[in-house]
TORTOR-833991 format. One line per 10 residues: number of its first residue (from 1); their letters; for each residue x, z, y of N, C-alpha, C. Coordinates in nm, 2 decimals. Each point is the difference from the previous one (the first is absolute). Layout:
N
NUM	A	X/Z/Y/X/Z/Y/X/Z/Y  ...
END
This chain:
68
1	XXXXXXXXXX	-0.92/-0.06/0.29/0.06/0.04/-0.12/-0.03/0.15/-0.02  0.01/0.05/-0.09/-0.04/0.13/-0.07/0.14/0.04/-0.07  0.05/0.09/0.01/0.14/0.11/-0.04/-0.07/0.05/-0.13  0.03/-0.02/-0.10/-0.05/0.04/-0.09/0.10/0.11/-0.10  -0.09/0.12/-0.03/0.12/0.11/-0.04/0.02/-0.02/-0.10  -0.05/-0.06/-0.14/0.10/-0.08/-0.09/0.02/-0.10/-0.01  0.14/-0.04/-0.05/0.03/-0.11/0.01/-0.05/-0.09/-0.08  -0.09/0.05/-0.18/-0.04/-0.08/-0.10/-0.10/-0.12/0.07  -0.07/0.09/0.13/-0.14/-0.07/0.04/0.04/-0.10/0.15  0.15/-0.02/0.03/0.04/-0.08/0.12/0.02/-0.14/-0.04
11	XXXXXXXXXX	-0.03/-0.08/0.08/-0.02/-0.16/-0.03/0.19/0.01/0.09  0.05/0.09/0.05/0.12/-0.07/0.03/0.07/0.17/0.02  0.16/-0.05/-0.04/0.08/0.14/-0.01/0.13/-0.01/0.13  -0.05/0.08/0.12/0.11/-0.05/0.08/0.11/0.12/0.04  0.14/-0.07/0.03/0.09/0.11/0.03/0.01/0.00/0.11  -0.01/0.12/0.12/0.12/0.01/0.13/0.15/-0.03/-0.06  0.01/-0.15/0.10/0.10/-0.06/0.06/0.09/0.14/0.13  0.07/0.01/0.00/0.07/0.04/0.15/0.11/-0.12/0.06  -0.03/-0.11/-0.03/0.03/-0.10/0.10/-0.06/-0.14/-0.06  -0.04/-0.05/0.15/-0.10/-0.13/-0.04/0.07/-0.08/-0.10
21	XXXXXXXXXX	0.12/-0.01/0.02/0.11/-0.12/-0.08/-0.05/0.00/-0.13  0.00/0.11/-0.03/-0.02/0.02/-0.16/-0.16/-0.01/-0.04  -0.07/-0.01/0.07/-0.15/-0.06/-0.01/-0.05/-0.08/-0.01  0.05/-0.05/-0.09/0.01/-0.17/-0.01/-0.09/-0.04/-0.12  -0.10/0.07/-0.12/-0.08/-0.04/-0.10/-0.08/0.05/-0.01  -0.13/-0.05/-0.06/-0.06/0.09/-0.04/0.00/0.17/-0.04  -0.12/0.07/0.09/0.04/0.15/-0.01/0.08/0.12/0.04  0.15/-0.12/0.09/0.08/0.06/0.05/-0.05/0.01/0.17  -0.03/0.10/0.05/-0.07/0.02/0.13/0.08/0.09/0.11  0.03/-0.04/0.11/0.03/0.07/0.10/-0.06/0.00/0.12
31	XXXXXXXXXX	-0.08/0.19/-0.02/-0.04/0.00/0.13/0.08/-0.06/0.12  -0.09/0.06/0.09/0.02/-0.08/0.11/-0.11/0.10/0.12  0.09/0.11/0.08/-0.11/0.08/0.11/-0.01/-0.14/0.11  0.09/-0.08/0.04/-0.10/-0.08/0.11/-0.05/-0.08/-0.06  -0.11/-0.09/0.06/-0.07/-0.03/-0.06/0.03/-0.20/0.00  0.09/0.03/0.10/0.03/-0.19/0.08/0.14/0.00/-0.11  0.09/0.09/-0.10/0.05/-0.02/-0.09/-0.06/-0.02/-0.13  -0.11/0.01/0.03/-0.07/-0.02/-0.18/-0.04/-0.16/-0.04  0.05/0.02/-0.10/-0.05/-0.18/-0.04/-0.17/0.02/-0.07  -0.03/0.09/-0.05/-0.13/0.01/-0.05/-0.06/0.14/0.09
41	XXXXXXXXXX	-0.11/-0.05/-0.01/-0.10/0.15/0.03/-0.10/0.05/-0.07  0.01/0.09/-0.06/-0.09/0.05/-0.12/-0.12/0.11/0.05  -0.12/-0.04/-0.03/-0.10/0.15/0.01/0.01/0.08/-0.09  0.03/0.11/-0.03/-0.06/0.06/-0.10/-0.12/0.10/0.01  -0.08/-0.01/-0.15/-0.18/0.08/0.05/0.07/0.11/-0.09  -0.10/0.05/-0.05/-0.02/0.18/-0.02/-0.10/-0.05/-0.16  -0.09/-0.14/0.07/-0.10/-0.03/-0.10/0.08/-0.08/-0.12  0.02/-0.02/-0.12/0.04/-0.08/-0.09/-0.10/-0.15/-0.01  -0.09/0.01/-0.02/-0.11/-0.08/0.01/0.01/-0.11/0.13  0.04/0.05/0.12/0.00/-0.08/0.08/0.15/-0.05/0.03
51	XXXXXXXXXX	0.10/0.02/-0.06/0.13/-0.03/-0.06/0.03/-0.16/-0.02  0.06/-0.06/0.03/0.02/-0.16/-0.09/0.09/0.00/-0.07  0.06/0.12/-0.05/0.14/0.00/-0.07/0.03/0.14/0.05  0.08/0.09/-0.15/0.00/0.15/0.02/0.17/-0.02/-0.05  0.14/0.11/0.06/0.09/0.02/-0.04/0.06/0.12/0.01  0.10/0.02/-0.06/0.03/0.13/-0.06/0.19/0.02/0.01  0.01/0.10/0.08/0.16/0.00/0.06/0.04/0.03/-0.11  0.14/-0.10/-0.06/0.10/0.05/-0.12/0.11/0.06/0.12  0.09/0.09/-0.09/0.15/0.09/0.00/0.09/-0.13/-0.05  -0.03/-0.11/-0.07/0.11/-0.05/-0.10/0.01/-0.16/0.11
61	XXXXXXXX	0.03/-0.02/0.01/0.03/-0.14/0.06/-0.06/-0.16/-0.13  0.10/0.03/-0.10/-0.02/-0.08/-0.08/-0.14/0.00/-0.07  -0.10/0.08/0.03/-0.16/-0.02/-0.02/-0.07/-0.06/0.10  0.06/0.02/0.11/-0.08/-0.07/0.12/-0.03/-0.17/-0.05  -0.15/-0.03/0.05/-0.06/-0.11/-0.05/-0.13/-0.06/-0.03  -0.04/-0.08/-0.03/-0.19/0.00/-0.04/-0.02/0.00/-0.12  -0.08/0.07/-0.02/-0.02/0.02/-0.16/-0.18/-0.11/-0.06  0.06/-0.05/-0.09/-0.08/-0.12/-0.04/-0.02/0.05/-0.15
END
């Protein structure tokens, strides 16, 4: 995945979660420092190009999501 610094150009808009409970849809994400607590594991490149999907941290909760 690729962090992308605007949001117009992110295929998905996600929020920090601070508790997994509430992590429950699309976009809503809680890290996770170990690694045997994570349900997903993400790479992220530096390259956009070699990216499968780029997203973009929202402040607002209710934007978090995939944008189609």
């Amino acid at each position: 995945m690729y962090i992308e610094p605007e949001q117009a150009f992110a295929d998905l808009l996600v929020f920090n979660e601070t508790n997994k409970l509430f992590a429950d849809k699309a976009g809503l994400w809680c890290p996770s420092e170990n690694r045997e607590f994570a349900d997903y594991t993400l790479f992220v490149t530096a390259d956009r190009s070699r990216a499968d999907f780029a997203i973009h941290y929202t402040k607002v909760r209710s934007f978090a999501g995939c944008k189609e």
